[in-house]
N, C-alpha and C positions, 0 to 999 in steps of 0.2 A: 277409478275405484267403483266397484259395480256393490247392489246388496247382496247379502248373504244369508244364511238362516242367523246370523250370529251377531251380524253388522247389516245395518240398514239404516237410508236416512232418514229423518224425523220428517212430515209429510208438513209441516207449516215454517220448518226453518230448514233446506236442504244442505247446509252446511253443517249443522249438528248428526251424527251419527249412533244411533241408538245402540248397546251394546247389549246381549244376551249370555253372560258370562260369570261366573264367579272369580275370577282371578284377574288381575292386571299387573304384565310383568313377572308373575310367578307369586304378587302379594295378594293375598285372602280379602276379599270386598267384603261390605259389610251384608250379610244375607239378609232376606226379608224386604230389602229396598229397593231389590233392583225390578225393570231394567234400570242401564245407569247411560249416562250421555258419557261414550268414550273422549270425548274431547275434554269434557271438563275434567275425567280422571287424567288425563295424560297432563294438564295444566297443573293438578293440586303435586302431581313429581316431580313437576320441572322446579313448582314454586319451592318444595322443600329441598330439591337438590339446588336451590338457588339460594338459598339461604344456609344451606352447608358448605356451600364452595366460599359463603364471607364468612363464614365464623365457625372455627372450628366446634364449638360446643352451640347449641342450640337452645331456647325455651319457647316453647309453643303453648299459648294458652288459646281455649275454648272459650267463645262469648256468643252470647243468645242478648241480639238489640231488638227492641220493639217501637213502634210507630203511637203518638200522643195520639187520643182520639179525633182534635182537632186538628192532623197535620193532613193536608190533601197529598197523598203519594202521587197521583196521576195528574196531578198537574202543579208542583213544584214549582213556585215564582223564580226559583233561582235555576239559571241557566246549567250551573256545576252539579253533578250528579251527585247526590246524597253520601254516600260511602265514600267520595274522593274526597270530601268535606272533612267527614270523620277521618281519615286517614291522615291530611294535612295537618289537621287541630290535634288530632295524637301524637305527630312529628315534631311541628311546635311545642310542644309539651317535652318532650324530651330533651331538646336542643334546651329549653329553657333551665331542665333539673341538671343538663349539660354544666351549662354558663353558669349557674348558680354554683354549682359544687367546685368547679374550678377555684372558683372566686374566693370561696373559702380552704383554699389550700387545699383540696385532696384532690387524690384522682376521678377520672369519670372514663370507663371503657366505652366507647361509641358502641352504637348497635344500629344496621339498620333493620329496617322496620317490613320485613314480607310478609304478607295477609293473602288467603284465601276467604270469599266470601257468596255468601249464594240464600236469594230471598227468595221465600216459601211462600203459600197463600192453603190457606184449608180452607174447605166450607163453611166453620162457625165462625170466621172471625172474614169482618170486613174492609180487613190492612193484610198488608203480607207483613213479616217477621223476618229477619235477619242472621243466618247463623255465620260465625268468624271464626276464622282459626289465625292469628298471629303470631310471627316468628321475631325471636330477638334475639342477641349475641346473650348467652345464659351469665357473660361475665357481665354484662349490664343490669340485668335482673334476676333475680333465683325464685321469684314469687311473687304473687300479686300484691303481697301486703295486705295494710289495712284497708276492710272493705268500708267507706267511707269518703264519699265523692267528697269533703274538705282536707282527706288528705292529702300528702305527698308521694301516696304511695303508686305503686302501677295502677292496680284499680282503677285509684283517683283520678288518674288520668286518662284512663279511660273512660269512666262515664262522665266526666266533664267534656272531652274531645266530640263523643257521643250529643251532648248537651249544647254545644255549639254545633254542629252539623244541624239542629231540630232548631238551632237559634230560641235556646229555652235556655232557664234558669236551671243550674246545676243543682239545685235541692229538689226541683220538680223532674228533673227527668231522671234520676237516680232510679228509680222504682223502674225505670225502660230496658236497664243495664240488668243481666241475669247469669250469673256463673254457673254450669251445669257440675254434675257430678265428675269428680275426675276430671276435673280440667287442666290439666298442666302435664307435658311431656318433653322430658331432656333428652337430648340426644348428640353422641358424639360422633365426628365428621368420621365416616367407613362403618360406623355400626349400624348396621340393620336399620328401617325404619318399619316395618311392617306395622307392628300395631298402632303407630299415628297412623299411616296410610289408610286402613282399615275403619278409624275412626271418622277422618276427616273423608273418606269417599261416599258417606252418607250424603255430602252435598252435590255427588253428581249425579243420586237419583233423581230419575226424569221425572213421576210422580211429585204431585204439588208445587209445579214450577206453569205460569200463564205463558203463554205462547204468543203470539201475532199482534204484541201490543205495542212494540217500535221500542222498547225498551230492554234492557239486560237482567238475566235470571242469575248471573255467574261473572262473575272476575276474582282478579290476581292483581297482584307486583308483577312488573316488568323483570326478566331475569336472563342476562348477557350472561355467556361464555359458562355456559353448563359444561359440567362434566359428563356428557352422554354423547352418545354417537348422533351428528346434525342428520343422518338420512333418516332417527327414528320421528322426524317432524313432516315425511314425505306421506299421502295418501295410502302409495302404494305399504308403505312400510307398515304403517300403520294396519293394516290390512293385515299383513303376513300376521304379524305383534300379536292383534286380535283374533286369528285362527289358533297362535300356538295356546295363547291364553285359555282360548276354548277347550281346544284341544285336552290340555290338560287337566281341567275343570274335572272335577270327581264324581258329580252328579251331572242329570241334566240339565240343562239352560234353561234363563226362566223363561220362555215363550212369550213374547209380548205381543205379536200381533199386532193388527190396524189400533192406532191411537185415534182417540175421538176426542176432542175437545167440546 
């Protein structure tokens, strides 16, 4: 896989590949952000196509975490990387609203739990920041509930889950937990997803992500047995994908040029 004016790789991490393109797959990126690291888009469609192949119906909520002033990000006593923490303590969390709901005689639909996530760093602030997009079965959840880290609501458990990853007290890290505007999208397994896609590909802009620090700007959930064709995970394919993408793109490309950190 050679560059291209469209595809070229990132000069401090040669395995990410920088994209020059408004479309991916024939869905609308989000303009103004790009260029975008085609790997991490081609990650955030496998993780929603990963999450539509378990559940036929889908809920996707939008979460903005942020970092306590005290908490050292760059050198983190605990060996487990911060969001796998949160991600665990949020699994727990459900399994627990699980067991508990059983127990009082009703049902409880399982859901599992696929996340995309991707931490940012701006100039004015001295932490990077966290944005999340996660996926549940919609028959487990229809909404965040009360916002209210002592409820039992989703929320709740999520900025508690959040609250244990920081190893803090759940009244004090509430304020870390931020819902943005529009944050919740359903979606049924075969219908369209373009406008999540559009939404969540904000986080494979390359802008405001550190580079060369031995750490990760981008992850996902693991996701087996997609419904997509296995050669669109080859280089080369990859390649062809991102020319037609261009290709079809209705304006010009947003020229990125030599990156300088």
């Amino acid at each position: 896989m050679s560059d291209t004016p469209y595809l070229h790789r990132h000069s401090l991490d040669p395995n990410l590949w920088i994209y020059n393109g408004y479309y991916y797959r024939g869905m609308k990126l989000n303009e103004g952000n790009g260029p975008f690291i085609y790997n991490y888009l081609r990650r955030i469609d496998e993780t929603i196509l990963g999450a539509l192949n378990d559940h036929a119906k889908i809920m996707v909520v939008r979460v903005e975490l942020r970092l306590p002033d005290h908490f050292n990000w760059e050198h983190d006593p605990s060996r487990r990387p911060l969001f796998s923490r949160f991600i665990s303590s949020l699994k727990a969390r459900i399994e627990a609203k699980r067991a508990q709901t059983i127990r009082n005689g009703k049902r409880f639909h399982s859901t599992k739990v696929h996340y995309v996530w991707t931490r940012e760093f701006r100039q004015d602030e001295k932490k990077p920041h966290y944005h999340c997009a996660l996926f549940f079965n919609k028959q487990t959840f229809l909404a965040l509930g009360e916002f209210n880290p002592t409820a039992r609501s989703l929320y709740g458990m999520i900025s508690n889950a959040w609250a244990s990853a920081l190893r803090m007290d759940k009244h004090l890290a509430d304020g870390l937990v931020s819902i943005p505007d529009n944050p919740i999208y359903r979606i049924r397994k075969g219908e369209p997803y373009d406008d999540l896609f559009y939404r969540i590909s904000y986080f494979a802009k390359l802008a405001t992500k550190l580079f060369g620090r031995a750490s990760h700007n981008f992850g996902s959930s693991r996701t087996d047995h997609l419904p997509i064709d296995p050669q669109s995970r080859l280089p080369f394919h990859m390649e062809q994908t991102a020319h037609e993408d261009y290709a079809n793109s209705p304006e010009k490309a947003f020229g990125c040029g030599e990156i300088f950190w």
